[in-house]
C-alpha angles and dihedrals in degrees: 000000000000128000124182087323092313121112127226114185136195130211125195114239122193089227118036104263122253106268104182113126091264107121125059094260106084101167162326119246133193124194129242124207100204100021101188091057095039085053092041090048092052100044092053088055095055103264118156126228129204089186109020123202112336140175115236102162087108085061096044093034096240132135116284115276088018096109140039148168139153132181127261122226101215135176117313079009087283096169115241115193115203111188131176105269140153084264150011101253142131096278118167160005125217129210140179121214140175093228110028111186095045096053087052100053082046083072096035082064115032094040108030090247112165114232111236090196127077116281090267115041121211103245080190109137102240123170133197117205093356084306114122103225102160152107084057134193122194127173142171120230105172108328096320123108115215119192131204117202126166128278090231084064078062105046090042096049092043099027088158093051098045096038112129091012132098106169132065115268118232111273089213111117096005133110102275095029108170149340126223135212114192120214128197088242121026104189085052101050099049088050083055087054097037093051082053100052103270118142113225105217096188129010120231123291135159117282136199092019089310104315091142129315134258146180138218126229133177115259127183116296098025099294118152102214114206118218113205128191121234121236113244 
């Protein structure tokens, strides 16, 4: 499927995959630009939430009522953020991290992503309603807004799924599996991360019958970030 330009693609699995907030990919958002209607509209269709309706002007410091968002559940319980916003586009991708500032700035340097935070961002701990949601890390990569927030937001929002574990768990084959940057000239692009420390996991090879080819390289909190290579 396309969204504003951006892919999201679909595989088939023979078991429906584990869903559970485990891995560092939490989850996708699109904005809405008149939220109550866009909620009221959805429910009405049939669509399932996991957080319904909910005012978040105290966390972004904006007047009350100013500000909502609330959680999808989508197929296979994929998790789906709508959030007020100017349009209804594809808008973002939220991640957890261990260490959110750095991953971020790991973006910031390997794949030319803007910070949206100061220079220097605050790695104090801060919670909001007993959730730990700083130290923060927010960045643009073509037109798409991706969000770091701590594991601990995680293990404290899902504290069953997470018990007697400490570590991510591998996106890979689960709900929400991978993301994907593409790049004018994949061989060169992987020497350029190479060169900087990142492991290449697989070498290029041609992907989707064909269609173009792409590599895969380890990025923070156990994500495998695939490279594609744009079509000319």
């Amino acid at each position: 499927m396309r969204a504003q330009g951006k892919w999201l693609l679909f595989d088939k699995v023979a078991e429906a995959p584990p869903w559970p907030v485990l891995s560092s990919l939490y989850h996708i958002g699109w904005g809405a630009p008149d939220m109550q209607a866009t909620y009221k509209r959805l429910l009405d269709s049939g669509v399932r939430f996991e957080t319904p309706l909910t005012d978040i002007s105290q966390v972004l410091e904006a007047p009350a009522g100013r500000a909502f968002f609330a959680y999808v559940d989508g197929p296979d319980h994929a998790m789906i953020e709508i959030n007020g916003a100017r349009d209804d586009t594809f808008q973002h991708v939220h991640l957890l991290s261990a260490d959110p500032v750095t991953t971020g700035q790991w973006y910031l340097k390997h794949f030319g992503a803007t910070s949206t935070n100061p220079t220097n961002p605050s790695r104090e701990a801060r919670l909001h309603n007993g959730l730990q949601i700083y130290p923060f890390m927010g960045a643009d990569l073509d037109g798409v807004r991706f969000y770091w927030y701590p594991q601990a937001f995680g293990q404290g929002s899902y504290p069953e799924a997470w018990k007697g574990r400490s570590t991510f768990a591998s996106p890979r084959g689960r709900v929400l599996d991978h993301i994907a940057f593409s790049v004018e000239g994949l061989d060169q692009a992987l020497a350029r991360l190479e060169a900087d420390g990142v492991k290449v996991l697989q070498r290029p090879k041609p992907a989707m019958n064909g269609l173009f080819r792409s590599a895969f390289v380890s990025a923070p909190d156990g994500v495998e970030l695939e490279i594609v290579e744009a079509r000319q």
